[in-house]
N, C-alpha and C positions, 0 to 999 in steps of 0.2 A: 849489397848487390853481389850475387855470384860471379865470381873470376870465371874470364873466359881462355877455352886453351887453346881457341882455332880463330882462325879471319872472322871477323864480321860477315864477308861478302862468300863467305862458303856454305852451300847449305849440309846443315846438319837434321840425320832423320832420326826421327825421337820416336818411340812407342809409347804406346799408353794400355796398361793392363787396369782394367775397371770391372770388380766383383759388384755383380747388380744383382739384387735380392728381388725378382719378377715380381710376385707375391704382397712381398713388404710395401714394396714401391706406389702397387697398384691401390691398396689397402689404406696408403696414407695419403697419396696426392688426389686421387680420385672418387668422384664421388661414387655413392651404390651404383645410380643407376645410369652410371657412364659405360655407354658402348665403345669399344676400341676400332671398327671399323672405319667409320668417316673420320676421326684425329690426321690431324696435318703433320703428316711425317716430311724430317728432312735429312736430307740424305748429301753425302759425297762432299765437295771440298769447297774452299773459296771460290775457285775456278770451274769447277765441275759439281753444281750443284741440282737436286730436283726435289720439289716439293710437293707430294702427291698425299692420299687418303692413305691409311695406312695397310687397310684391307688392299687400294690395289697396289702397292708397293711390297707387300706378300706373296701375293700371287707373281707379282713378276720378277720377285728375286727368288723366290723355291717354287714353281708351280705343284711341285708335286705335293707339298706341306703346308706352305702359306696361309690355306684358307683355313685347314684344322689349325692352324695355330691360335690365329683370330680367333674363331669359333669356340674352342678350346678356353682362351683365354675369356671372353665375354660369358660363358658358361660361367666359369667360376664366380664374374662379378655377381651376375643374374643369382646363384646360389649363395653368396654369401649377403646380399640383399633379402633372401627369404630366410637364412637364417637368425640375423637381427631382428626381424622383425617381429 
């Protein structure tokens, strides 16, 4: 068990740096002809959470990007589905 150096009853805030390979990701857990649009995104904390499609949780965290990213992204899958085949 890791030694602690502060109260239990103190809260301590922690970061977390997480290198995500978009690409790789998509590639292995997903299948060809998965759209990313309707996927149930979750978002924010224990206390503050929301759970929406992911296309509209795009659009309302970048409107100005959101939907080319989706778009963007469901392209690639759509291509590299006609590339295997």
């Amino acid at each position: 068990m890791w030694q602690m150096s502060h109260s239990l009853s103190t809260p301590v805030k922690i970061l977390y740096v997480v290198e995500w390979e978009v690409l790789q990701y998509l590639n292995h857990y997903f299948p060809k002809s998965q759209t990313l649009g309707p996927l149930l995104t979750l978002t924010g904390s224990a206390i503050d959470s929301q759970a929406t499609a992911c296309e509209d949780y795009l659009k309302e965290t970048w409107p100005a990007v959101g939907l080319t990213l989706v778009f963007a992204l469901e392209e690639y899958l759509r291509l590299r589905e006609i590339g295997s085949s």
